[in-house]
N, C-alpha and C positions, 0 to 999 in steps of 0.2 A: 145707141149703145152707151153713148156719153149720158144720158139719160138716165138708164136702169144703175150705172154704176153711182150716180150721184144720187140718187137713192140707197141703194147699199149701203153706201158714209153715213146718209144721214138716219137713217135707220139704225144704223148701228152705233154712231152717236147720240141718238135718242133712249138706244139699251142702257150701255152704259153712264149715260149722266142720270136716267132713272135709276139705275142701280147705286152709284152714288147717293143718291138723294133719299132713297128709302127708308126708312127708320127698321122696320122688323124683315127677318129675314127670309119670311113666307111673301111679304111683296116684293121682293131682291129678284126670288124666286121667278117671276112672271114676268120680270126684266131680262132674267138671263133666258128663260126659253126662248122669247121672244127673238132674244139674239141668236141661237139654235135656227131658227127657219126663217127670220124676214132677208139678212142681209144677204146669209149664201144664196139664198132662191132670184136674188136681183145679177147677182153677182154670176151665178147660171145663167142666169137667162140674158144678160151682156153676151156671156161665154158663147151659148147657141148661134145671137144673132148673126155674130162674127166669125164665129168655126165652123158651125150647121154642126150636122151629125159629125162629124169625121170622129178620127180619133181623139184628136184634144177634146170635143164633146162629150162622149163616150167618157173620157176619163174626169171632165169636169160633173157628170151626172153619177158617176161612181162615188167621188168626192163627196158631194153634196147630200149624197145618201147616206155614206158613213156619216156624219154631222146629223143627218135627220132623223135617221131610224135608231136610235140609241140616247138618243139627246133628250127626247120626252119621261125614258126609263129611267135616266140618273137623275132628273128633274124630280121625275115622284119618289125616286128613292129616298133623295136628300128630304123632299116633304115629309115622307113617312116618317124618317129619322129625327126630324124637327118635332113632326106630333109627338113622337114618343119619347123624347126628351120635354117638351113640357106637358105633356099627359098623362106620362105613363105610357103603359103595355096597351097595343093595341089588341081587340078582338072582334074575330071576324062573328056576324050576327048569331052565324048559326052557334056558335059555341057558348053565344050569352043567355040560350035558352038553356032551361030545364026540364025534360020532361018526365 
């Protein structure tokens, strides 16, 4: 358990000092997702080895859901929003056709 949690830290100290260090914010990007699923997923799986199923399980796998099923959507959001402040508009293929 002491194990998966010292993982967690340093994984998540690894996000964050790479987010610091990044220079543009399309690589910042791939620091924060990161942070989204490495540390909670060590931090679960602490949680499991020590609670098993029960209920504090049950509610740490709920947790770790919210954080992970939404976390990759704002991630591309924020990209898409990034491209199109320095691109311009984006268009989807079919619409750059003529027929």
């Amino acid at each position: 358990m002491d194990v998966l949690l010292s993982l967690a830290v340093a994984a998540q100290l690894i996000c964050c000092i790479g987010f610091a260090v990044m220079r543009s914010t399309a690589d910042r990007l791939h620091y924060t997702s990161a942070g989204y699923a490495v540390g909670p997923f060590c931090v679960l799986a602490a949680l499991i080895v020590r609670e098993h199923l029960g209920s504090i399980g049950l509610d740490g796998i709920a947790t770790v859901a919210l954080l992970f099923v939404p976390g990759p959507v704002v991630i591309h959001a924020t990209a898409r929003a990034l491209r199109r402040i320095d691109f311009g508009e984006i268009a989807a293929r079919d619409e750059e056709r003529v027929e």
